[in-house]
C-alpha positions as CSV (number, residue, x, y, z in Angstrom):
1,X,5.3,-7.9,-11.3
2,X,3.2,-5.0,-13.5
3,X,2.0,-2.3,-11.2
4,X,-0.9,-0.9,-12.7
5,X,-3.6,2.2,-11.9
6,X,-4.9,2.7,-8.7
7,X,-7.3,5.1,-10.6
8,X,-6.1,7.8,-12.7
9,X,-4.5,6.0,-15.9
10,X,-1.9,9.0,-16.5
11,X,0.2,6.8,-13.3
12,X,0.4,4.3,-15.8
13,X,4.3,4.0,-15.9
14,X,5.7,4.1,-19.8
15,X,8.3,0.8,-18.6
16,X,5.1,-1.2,-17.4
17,X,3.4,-0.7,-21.0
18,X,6.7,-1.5,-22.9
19,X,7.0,-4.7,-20.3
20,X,3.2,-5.6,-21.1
21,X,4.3,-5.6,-24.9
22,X,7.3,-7.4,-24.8
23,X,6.1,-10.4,-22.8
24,X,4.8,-13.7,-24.3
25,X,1.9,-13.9,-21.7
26,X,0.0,-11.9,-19.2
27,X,-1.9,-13.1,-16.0
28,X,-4.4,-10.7,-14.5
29,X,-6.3,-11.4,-11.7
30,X,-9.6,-9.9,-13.7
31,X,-8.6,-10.7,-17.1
32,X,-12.0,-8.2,-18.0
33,X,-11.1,-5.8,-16.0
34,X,-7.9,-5.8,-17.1
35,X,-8.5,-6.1,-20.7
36,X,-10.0,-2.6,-20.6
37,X,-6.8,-0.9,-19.2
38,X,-4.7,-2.7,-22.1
39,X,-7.1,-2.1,-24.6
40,X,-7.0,2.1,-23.4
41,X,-3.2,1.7,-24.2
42,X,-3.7,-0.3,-27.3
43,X,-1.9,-3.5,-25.6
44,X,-3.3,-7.0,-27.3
45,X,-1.5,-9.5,-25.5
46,X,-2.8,-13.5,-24.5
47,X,-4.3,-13.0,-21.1
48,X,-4.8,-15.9,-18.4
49,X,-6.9,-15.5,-15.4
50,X,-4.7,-15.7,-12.2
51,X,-6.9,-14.9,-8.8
52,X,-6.6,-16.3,-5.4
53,X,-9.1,-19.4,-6.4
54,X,-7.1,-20.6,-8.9
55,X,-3.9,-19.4,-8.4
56,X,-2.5,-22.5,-6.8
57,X,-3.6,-24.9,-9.8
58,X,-2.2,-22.2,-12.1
59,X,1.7,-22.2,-10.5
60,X,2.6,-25.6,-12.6
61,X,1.3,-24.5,-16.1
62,X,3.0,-20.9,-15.5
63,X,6.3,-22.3,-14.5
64,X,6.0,-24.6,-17.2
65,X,6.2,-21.7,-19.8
66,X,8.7,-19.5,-17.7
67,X,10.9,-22.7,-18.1
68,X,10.3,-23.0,-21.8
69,X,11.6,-19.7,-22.1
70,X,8.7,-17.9,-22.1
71,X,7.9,-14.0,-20.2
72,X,5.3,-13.2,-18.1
73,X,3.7,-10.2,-16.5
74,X,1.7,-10.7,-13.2
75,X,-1.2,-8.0,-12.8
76,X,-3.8,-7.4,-10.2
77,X,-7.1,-5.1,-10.6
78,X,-5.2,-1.9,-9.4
79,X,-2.1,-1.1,-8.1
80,X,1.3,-3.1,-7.0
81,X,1.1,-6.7,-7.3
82,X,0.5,-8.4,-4.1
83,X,0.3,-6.0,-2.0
84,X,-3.5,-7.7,-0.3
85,X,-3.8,-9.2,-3.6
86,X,-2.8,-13.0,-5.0
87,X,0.7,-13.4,-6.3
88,X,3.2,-14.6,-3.5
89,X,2.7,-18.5,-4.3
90,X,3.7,-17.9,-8.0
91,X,6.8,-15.8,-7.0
92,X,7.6,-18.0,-4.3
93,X,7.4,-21.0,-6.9
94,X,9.5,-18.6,-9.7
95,X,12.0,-18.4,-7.3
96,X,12.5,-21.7,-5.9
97,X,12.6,-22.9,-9.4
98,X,16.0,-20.5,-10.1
99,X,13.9,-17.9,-12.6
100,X,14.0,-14.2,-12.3
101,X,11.6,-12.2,-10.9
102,X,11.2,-8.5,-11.6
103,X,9.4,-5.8,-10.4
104,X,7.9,-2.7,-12.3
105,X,7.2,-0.3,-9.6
106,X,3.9,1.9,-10.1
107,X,1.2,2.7,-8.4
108,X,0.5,1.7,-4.6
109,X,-2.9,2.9,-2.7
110,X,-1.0,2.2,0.6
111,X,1.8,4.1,0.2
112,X,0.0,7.1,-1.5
113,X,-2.0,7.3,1.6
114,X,0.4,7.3,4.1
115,X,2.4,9.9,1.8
116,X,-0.4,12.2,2.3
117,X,-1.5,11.4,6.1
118,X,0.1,13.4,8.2
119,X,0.9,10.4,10.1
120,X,4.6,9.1,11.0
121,X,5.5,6.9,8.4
122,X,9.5,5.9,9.8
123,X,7.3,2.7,11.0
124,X,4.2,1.6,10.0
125,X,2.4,-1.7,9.3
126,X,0.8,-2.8,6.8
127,X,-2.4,-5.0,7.9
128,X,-4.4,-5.2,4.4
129,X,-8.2,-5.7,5.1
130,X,-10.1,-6.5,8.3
131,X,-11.6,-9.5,9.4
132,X,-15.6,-8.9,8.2
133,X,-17.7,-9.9,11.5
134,X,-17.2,-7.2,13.6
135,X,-16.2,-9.5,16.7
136,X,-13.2,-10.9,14.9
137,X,-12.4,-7.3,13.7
138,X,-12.5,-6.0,17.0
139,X,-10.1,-8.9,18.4
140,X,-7.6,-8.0,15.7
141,X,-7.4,-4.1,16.8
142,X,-7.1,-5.3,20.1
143,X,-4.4,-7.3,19.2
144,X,-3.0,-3.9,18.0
145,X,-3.9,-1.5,20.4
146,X,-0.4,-1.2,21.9
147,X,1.7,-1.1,18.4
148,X,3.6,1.6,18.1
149,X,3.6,1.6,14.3
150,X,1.4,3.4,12.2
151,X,-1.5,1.3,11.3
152,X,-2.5,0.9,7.4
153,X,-5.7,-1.3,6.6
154,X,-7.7,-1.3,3.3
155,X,-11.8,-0.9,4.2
156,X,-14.7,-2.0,2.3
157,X,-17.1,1.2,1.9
158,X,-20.0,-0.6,3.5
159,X,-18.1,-1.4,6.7
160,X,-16.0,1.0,7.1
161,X,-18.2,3.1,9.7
162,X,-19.0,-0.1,11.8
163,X,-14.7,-1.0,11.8
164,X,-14.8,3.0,13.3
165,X,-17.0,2.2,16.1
166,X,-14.7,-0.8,16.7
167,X,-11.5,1.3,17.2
168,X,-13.5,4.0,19.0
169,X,-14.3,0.8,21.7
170,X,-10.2,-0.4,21.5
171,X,-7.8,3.0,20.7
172,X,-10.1,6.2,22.7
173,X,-12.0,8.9,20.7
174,X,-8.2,10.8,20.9
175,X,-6.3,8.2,18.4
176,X,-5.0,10.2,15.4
177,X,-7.1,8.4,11.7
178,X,-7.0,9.2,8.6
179,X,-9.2,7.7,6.2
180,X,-7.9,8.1,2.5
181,X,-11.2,7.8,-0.6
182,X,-10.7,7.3,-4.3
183,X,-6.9,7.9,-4.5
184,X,-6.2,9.8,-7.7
185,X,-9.4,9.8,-8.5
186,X,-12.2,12.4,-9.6
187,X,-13.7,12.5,-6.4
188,X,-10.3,12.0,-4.2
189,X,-10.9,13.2,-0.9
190,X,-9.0,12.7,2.4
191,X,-10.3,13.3,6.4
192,X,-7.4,13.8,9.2
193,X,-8.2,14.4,12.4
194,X,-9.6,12.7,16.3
195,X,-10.8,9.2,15.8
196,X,-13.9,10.5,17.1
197,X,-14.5,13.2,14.8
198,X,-13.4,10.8,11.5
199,X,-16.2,8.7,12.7
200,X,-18.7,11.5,12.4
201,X,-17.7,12.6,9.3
202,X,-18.0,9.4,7.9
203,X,-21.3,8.3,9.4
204,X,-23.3,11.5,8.3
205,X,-21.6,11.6,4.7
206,X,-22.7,9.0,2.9
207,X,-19.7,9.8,0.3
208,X,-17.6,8.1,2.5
209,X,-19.3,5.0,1.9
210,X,-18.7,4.6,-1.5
211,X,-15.5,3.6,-3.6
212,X,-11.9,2.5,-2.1
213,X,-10.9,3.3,1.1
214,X,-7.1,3.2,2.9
215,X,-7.8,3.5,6.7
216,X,-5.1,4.6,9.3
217,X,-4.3,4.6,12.4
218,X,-0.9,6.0,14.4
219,X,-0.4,4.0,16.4
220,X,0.4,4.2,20.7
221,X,2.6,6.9,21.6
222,X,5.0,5.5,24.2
223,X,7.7,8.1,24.2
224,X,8.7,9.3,28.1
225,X,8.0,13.1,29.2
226,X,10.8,14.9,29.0
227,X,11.4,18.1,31.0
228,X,9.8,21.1,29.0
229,X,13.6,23.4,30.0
230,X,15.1,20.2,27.9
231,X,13.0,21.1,25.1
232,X,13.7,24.7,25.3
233,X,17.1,24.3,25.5
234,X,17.5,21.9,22.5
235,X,14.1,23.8,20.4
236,X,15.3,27.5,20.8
237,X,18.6,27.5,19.0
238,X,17.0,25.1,16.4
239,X,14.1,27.3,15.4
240,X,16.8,30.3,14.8
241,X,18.3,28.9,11.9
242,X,15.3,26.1,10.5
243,X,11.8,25.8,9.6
244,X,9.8,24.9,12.0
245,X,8.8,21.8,11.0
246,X,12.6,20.4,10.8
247,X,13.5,22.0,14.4
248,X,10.6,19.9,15.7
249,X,11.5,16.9,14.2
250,X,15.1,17.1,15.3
251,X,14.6,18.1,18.6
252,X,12.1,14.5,19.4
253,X,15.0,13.0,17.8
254,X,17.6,14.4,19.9
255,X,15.3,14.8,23.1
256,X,12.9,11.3,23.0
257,X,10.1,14.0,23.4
258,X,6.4,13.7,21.8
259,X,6.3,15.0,19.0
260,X,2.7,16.7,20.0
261,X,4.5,18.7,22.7
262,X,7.1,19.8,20.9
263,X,5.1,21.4,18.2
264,X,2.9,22.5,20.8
265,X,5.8,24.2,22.1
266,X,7.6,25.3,18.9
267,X,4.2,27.3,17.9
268,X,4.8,29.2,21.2
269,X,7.6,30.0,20.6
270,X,7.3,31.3,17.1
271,X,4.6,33.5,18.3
272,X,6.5,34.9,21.0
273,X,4.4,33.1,23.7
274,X,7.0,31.1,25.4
């Protein structure tokens, strides 16, 4: 499993092209699109096609070769194999059939969102893309509207302002959302902030609707109030010896406290205020 580019080709690991060289036979999801990446690194390697239309009535042929000995490397069109792309009935198959499977780690647009959020990422789930009708996408963030997780969906550009309005209607204007564009790309660009005020960034930009999107979500906060002289008491003597951002995330871990309030509070207190 080949993670390629999610964009910029310099995140082209130098193991996944000495993989791509070594093995007897690649299968890309796009075998044009990714004949251009291995021509850029001067790869010529037998390519078969390998998408979610075919993939089924490619698993026999495949396993066939992995059982005569052959090697092959599984790409998608960007990014880490499977991950809302075709894949798991061929490693399913490889497995059940006793032969290896290995992956070359690379490249992720999920993860290099979340790593650049702002959002809790200790839990979060990964839901890929959304339903297209907007009825069926609005059932599946109901479905979600009291997860606790942080919520990760990819977005096509041309729906992502109408998926918005849906989770305006199902989480409040208040829900925190980050919507990540063109991830190590020339025109990378990433919006944090109210639900309400993501949406109105996106729907009078017309940037936004253009190129590959990660959409997110945190999700519910459920944690119970705890008494601010609780906070104080575990906040003050934290904040003499850390950075702030540590003694916050300590004291919700010792205290159960939001995490809102006690940054809220630790600012205070750093300014003299409280």
């Amino acid at each position: 499993m080949v993670a390629t580019p999610i964009g910029n080709l310099g995140d082209f690991s130098q193991r996944a092209m000495d993989v791509l060289r070594q093995v007897d036979l690649i299968a890309a999801e796009d075998t044009r699109h990714s004949r251009k990446l291995l021509h850029h690194f001067a790869i010529n390697k037998k390519m078969v096609s390998c998408h979610e239309h075919n993939e089924a009535q490619q698993i026999p042929r495949l396993l066939d070769l992995l059982a005569q000995g052959q090697s092959i490397a599984l790409l998608t069109d960007a990014g880490t194999p499977l991950v809302s792309d075709p894949g798991y009935r061929i490693v399913g198959a490889a497995i059940e059939h006793g032969i290896a499977v290995t992956p070359i780690p690379g490249p992720c647009a999920a993860i290099a969102a979340l790593s650049v959020s702002g959002l809790p990422t200790d839990r979060f789930l990964f839901v890929g893309f959304p339903p297209g009708r907007q009825a069926a996408c609005r059932a599946l963030l109901e479905s979600l509207a009291k997860e606790t997780a942080t919520l990760v969906f990819y977005e096509s550009p041309r729906r992502l302002v109408a998926t918005l309005q849906s989770a305006l209607a199902v989480f409040g204007p208040d829900r925190s959302t980050v919507v990540a564009r063109e991830l190590t790309k020339v025109h990378e660009t990433v919006t944090h902030g109210r639900l309400r005020d993501v949406l109105d960034t996106v729907s009078y930009d017309a940037t936004w609707q253009k190129g590959e999107l990660v959409l997110m979500f945190a999700g519910l906060e459920t944690a119970a109030s705890v008494d601010d002289e609780e906070i104080l008491r575990v906040l003050k003597p934290l904040l003499a010896e850390l950075p702030l951002k540590q003694a916050v995330g300590l004291t919700v871990s010792i205290t159960g406290a939001r995490k809102n309030e006690v940054y809220e509070t630790a600012v205070r207190l750093s300014s003299g205020q409280a």
